[in-house]
Steps between C-alpha positions, in 0.01 A plus 500: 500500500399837378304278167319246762364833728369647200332218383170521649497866488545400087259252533207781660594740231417243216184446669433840588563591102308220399186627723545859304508305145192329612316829617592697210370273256215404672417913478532475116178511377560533128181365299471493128158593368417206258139510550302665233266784556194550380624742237758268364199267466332732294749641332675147360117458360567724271855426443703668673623183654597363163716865433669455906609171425695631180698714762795383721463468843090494672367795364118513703241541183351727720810738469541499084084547516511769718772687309381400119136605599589834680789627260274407213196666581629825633690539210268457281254694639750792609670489133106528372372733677839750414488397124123610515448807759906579489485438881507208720383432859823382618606861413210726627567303804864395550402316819284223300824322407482363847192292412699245309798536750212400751332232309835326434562555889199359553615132327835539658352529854234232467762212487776749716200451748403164469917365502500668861205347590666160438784603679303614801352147483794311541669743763145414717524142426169497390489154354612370837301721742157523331219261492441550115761677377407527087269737624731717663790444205285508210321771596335709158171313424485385127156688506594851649698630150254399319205691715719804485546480158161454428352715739691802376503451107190485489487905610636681184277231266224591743610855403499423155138346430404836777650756220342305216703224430803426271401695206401828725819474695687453122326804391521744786865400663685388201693212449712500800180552725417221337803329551516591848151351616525179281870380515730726785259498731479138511880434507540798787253332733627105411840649639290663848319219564790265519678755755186534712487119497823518685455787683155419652595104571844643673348788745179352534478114455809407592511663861109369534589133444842522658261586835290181396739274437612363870871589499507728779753739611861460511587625798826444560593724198824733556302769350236449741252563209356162553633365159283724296706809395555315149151530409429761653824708355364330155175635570648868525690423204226461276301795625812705401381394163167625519638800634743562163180417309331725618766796513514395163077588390559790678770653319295393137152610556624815696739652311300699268500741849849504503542606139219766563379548803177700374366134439265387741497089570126369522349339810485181368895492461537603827224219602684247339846561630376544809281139492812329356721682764262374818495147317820425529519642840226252583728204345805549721258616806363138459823298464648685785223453735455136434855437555494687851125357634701131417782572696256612775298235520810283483758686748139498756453122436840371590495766832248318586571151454876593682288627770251229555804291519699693727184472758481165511871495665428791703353578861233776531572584119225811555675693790860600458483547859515177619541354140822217536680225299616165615866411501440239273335697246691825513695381160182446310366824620779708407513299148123625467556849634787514204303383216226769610731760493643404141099530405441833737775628273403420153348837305211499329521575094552852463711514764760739465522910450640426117269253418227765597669785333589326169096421486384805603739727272385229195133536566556861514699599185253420222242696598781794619579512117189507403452828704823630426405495106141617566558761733832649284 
């Protein structure tokens, strides 16, 4: 008797455990980053994809160029310049070793990035919800690398022919000035132009054509975030990048005031860190307002459909004073009055007091440290 009453309660449980199963991997978002960047293109050109293949496991090219490039050039120019002068840079300024240590962070986050991007994808639903979706998924142009790349090597060589060329750079900075114009300079800015690839299409493409691409708000989200805190948590993310980076060129070109604090830092330092510093701010400024004016526009738009509706099965919709519903329609009025709540209640992206904060205090600290150094 006792096994027949507990039956169905059995019988719920399974189902209730099977509902879980089904939730919790439909929340698993794992995504393996197949997709080659730009600088594994480039780098298996000149054969570093050949040397990854050798290895076991998928070692990126991009990973073994990164770390064969950087290791070998700053130790050959470090071990020079000691053999030579009996000093190096790395130790008149200890804090240069992070240059490498950000360079290599640099490779790491550009496909770190670009993995939660796909992930944030496929938690959206993206292929299902938008119009054209490739845009959305795939979304670093082929071109924008390259422009980067281009646009910014061409600097020190511009810098070169300025000073006198090759030979006049040879004779008045030495080999490793050389060195530095012709062959680390080039390999230092392939590696920044594949993270700004990334980092640009992520805070500012991606929340532009997510706004274009027709799939709307999901209201009835738990969060009541409208669907959107994975982009627009990923969108943080990679500003906490920029803000490491540039923590990072602060610490390098300012520490010659911490090690004596009688040296004075030129304008143009100050002019440049300050630029790069109201850049980025720019970047995330961008992303973050796109992502709120959509959900606007959006949250207004479907207020306002719910509300044309609810009129048409309403008397004297305009004056709550004599403003009444007909028996028959009371259900379909409370059913609209429901949904508009559900949209009444969905924030707009940044929403909360942390979100805020963690922005703020980011956007901040660069430029704090910079002050902190200068003003020791």
């Amino acid at each position: 008797m006792s096994d027949t009453g507990n039956a169905p309660a059995n019988s719920l449980d399974s189902k209730e455990n099977a509902l879980v199963s089904e939730a919790a991997n439909d929340g698993d978002f794992s995504v393996t980053l197949t997709q080659d960047l730009w600088l594994d293109r480039l780098a298996r050109r000149i054969g570093f994809g050949w040397v990854a293949d050798r290895f076991p496991g998928q070692i990126p090219p991009s990973y073994l160029y990164a770390i064969v490039m950087i290791l070998s050039i700053e130790v050959a120019l470090q071990g020079r310049s000691y053999l030579v002068s009996g000093t190096a840079h790395i130790l008149q300024n200890p804090f240069f070793i992070l240059q490498p240590i950000g360079l290599l962070g640099a490779v790491y986050g550009s496909r770190a990035l670009l993995k939660r991007y796909h992930q944030v994808m496929e938690e959206m639903n993206i292929s299902e919800r938008a119009s054209s979706p490739e845009r959305l998924i795939h979304i670093v142009p082929n071109w924008l690398p390259w422009v980067l790349f281009l646009g910014t090597v061409s600097v020190p060589y511009i810098r070169m022919l300025s000073l006198g060329g090759p030979t006049a750079v040879y004779r008045d900075y030495g080999l490793s000035g050389f060195l530095g114009f012709t062959v680390a300079n080039p390999i230092w800015l392939s590696i920044a132009a594949q993270f700004f690839a990334v980092y640009l299409s992520i805070v500012l493409l991606a929340p532009w054509r997510l706004s274009k691409s027709g799939i709307g708000i999901h209201f009835l989200d738990p969060e009541q975030l409208g669907g959107l805190r994975p982009i627009g948590e990923l969108i943080k993310h990679a500003y906490y990048y920029m803000v490491a980076g540039l923590i990072i060129v602060a610490l390098v070109v300012y520490e010659p005031v911490l090690s004596d604090p009688t040296v004075e830092v030129t304008a143009a330092t100050n002019l440049f860190f300050t630029l790069a510093w109201v850049g980025t701010i720019a970047t995330i400024a961008f992303g973050v307002f796109i992502l709120h004016r959509f959900m606007h526009q959006e949250k207004r738009r479907e207020l306002h459909r719910l509300e044309t509706v609810r009129k048409r099965h309403t008397n004297n919709p305009w004056d709550i004073a004599t403003y009444t519903v007909s028996q028959d329609k009371e259900d379909i009025v409370k059913e609209i009055q429901h949904r508009m709540d559900v949209v009444s209640k969905t924030n707009e992206y940044p929403a909360t007091f942390s979100i805020w904060s963690q922005l703020l205090i980011s956007i901040v600290l660069p430029k704090a440290v910079q002050l902190f150094i200068t003003n020791i």
